[in-house]
C-alpha positions as CSV (number, residue, x, y, z in Angstrom):
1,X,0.0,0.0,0.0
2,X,1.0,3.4,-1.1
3,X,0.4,6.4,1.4
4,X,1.4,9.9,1.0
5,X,5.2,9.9,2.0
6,X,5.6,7.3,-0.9
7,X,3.6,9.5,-3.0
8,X,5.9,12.4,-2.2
9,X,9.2,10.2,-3.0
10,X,7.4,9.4,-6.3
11,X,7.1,12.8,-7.2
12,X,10.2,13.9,-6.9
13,X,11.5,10.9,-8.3
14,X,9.4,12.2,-10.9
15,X,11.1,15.4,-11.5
16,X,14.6,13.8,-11.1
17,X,15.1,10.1,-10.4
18,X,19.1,11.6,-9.3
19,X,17.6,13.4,-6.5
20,X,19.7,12.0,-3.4
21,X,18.4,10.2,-0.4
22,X,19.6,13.2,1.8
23,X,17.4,15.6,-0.3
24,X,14.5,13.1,-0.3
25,X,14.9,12.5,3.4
26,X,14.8,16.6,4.0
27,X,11.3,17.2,1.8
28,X,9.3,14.4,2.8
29,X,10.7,15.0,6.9
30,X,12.1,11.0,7.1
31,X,15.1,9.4,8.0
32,X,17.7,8.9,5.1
33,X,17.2,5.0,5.8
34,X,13.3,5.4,6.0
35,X,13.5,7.0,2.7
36,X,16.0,3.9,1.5
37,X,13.0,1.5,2.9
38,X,10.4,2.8,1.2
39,X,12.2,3.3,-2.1
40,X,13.4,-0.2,-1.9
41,X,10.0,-1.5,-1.3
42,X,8.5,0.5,-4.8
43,X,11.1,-0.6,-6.4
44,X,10.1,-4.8,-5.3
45,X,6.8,-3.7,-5.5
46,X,6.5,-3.0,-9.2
47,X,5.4,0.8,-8.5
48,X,9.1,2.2,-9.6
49,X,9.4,-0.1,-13.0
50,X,12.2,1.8,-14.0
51,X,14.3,4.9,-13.5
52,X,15.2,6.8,-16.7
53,X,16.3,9.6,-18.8
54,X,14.4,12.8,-20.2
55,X,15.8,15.1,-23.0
56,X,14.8,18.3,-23.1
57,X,12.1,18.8,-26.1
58,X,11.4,14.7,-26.1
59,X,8.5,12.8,-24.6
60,X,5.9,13.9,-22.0
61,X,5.5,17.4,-21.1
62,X,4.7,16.3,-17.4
63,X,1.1,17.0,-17.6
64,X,-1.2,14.8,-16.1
65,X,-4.4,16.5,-15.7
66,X,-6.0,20.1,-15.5
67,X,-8.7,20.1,-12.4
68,X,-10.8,23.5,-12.9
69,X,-12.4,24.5,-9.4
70,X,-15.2,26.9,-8.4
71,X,-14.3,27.7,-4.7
72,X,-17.3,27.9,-2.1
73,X,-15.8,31.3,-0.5
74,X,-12.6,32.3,-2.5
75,X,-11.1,33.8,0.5
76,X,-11.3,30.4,2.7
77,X,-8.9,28.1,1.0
78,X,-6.4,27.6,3.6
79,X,-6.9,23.8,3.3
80,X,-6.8,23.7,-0.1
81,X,-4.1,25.8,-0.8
82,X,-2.1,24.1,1.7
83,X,-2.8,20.5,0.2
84,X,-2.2,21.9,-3.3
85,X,1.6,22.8,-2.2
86,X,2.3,19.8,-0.2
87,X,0.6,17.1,-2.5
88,X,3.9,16.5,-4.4
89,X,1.7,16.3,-7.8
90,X,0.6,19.7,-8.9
91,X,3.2,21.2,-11.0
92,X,1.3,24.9,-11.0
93,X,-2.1,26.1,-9.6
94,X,-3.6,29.5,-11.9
95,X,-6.6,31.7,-10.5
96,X,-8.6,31.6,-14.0
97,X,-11.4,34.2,-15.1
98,X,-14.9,32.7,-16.2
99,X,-17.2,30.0,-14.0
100,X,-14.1,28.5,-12.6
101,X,-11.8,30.2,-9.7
102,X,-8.4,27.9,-10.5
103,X,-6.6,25.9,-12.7
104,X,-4.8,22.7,-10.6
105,X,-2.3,21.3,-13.0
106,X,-1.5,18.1,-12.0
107,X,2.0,16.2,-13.3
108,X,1.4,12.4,-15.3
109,X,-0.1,10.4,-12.6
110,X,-2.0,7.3,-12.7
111,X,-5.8,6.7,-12.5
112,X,-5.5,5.6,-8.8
113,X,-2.7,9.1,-7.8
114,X,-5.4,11.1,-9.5
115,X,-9.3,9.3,-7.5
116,X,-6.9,10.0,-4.4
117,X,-6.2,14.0,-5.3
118,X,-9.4,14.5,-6.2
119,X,-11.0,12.8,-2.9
120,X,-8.3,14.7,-0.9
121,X,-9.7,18.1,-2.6
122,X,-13.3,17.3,-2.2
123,X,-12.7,16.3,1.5
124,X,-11.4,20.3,1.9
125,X,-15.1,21.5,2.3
126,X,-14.1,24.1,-0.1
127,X,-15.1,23.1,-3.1
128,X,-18.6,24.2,-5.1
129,X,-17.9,22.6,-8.0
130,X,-14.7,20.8,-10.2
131,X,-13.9,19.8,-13.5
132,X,-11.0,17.1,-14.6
133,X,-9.7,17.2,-18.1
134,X,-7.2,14.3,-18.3
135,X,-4.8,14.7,-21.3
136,X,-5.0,11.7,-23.9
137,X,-2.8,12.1,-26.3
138,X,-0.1,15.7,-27.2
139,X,-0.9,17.0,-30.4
140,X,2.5,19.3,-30.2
């Protein structure tokens, strides 16, 4: 089982698989051989499959999804905000004009990463109302 320590290691395995332990060990707030554990065990696990390289200009642009939110009370979001910075999976968060208040972009995740966010935003109490656009394919 995955909980959000792992989820946070992921991520910034995400952004750089070369991050060191020490580094790992400072942002998530574990032990370096905590941190050693748990990668360990997602790598036995089958969750890290892999560790690889990315060159600028090739492959995924990192995007995962776009969650547009219409807040209940824009100037209550001190739960929200704080779970958007801490998550580990949104890449950039933009106040947007029109029915929505925000634009959450989230980095490539998986279905079960993403039913998880969205539960964890829904739980804030701060939410009137969301929308998830998941990219499919990258036209350019």
């Amino acid at each position: 089982m995955v909980d959000q320590v792992d989820e946070k290691i992921l991520a910034i395995l995400r952004t750089d698989a070369r991050t060191p332990v020490a580094e790992i060990s400072r942002r998530v707030g574990r032990s370096r051989t905590a941190v050693v554990a748990r990668i360990a065990r997602l790598e036995s696990s089958g969750r890290i499959a892999r560790y690889t390289i990315a060159e600028r200009g090739q492959g995924d642009d990192g995007l995962g999804a776009i969650i547009l939110v219409q807040m209940i009370n824009r100037g209550e979001t001190q739960r929200f905000s704080s779970l958007i910075r801490t998550s580990g999976w949104v890449s950039a968060c933009y106040g947007v004009s029109g029915e929505f208040d925000l634009a959450v972009v989230l980095k490539s995740l998986d279905p079960d990463v993403l039913e998880r966010f969205m539960r964890d935003l829904i739980a804030t109490g701060e939410i009137r109302h969301s929308e998830t656009l998941v990219k499919i394919l990258q036209d350019f």
